[in-house]
Residue, then its C-alpha position, 0 to 999 in steps of 0.5 A: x464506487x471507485x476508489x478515487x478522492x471524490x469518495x473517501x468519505x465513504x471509507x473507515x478513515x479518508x485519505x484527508x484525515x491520513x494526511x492530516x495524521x501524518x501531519x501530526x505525527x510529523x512525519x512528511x510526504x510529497x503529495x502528487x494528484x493524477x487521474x486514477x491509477x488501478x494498474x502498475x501499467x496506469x502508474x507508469x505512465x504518470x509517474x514520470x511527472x513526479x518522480x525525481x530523476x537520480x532518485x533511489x524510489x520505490x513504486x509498489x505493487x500491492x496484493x491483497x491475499x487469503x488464505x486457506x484459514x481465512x488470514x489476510x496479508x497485504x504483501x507490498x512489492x517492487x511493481x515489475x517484480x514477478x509473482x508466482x502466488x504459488x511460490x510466494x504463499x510457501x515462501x511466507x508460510x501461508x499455503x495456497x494465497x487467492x486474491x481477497x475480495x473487493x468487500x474482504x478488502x473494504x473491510x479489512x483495508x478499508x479501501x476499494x480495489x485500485x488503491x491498496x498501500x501500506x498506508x491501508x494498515x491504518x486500518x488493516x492493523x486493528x484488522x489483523x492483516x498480516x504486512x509483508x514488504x519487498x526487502x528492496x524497500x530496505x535499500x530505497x530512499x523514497x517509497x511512491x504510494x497511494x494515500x488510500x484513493x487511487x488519485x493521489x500518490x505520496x512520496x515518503x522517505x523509507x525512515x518516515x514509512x517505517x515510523x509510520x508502520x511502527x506508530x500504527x503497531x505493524x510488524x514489518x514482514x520481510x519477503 
């Protein structure tokens, strides 16, 4: 299966019952719809259609990582940031990082490979993922990611995000 909106139900919670939380919670978003993106090279070729020009955005990439002992992080960063996993793993204290698998990411995100965001703490969360966020996220406006399906961005405000995190009970690590 991909990890676009024709299967979400598949997953522990859709993106149409995220939106609808999100909804409720009353905090707002710009929902944009596109081909699937898997890469942050795919996203740029399509964000030029939603983004707003003067805009102080975020547009993320996202590494789901494991550790020696079987932590998992989700570390969200600025996508043309450059990663040394070595580096990062000693920066957060976590040793030696390797990519979680596409089952490990179902399980403890729930959500397929090409859609991974912060909003995936919904589930990750109860998980125990451990969050890291780019501390340049502390200085954006507007942060673009997907609603747990590759096909489909959201464009929230940083308040709103950072409401988002503390509701669903996530400690905001910085790096």
């Amino acid at each position: 299966m991909d990890a676009s909106s024709a299967y979400q139900d598949s997953l522990p919670v859709s993106s149409d019952a995220l939106l609808k939380q999100l909804d409720d919670w009353g905090l707002a978003y710009v929902l944009h719809e596109h081909v699937p993106l898997r890469t942050v090279e795919d996203a740029k070729g399509v964000e030029e259609q939603f983004m707003v020009p003067g805009e102080n955005a975020l547009r993320l990439k996202n590494l789901y990582l494991r550790d020696k002992k079987k932590r998992n992080y989700l570390v969200t960063l600025q996508q043309d940031r450059e990663i040394d996993l070595k580096g990062l793993g000693a920066e957060l204290g976590a040793g030696n990082l390797s990519f979680g698998s596409a089952d490990r990411l179902l399980e403890n995100l729930g959500i397929r490979p090409g859609a991974v965001s912060p909003l995936a703490m919904i589930t990750g969360a109860e998980k125990g993922v451990i969050f890291y966020m780019d501390a340049q996220a502390q200085e954006a406006d507007v942060i673009y990611m997907h609603p747990l399906v590759n096909d489909r961005t959201v464009a929230m405000k940083r308040n709103d995000v950072m409401a988002f995190l503390a509701r669903i009970g996530v400690d905001v690590r910085w790096v």
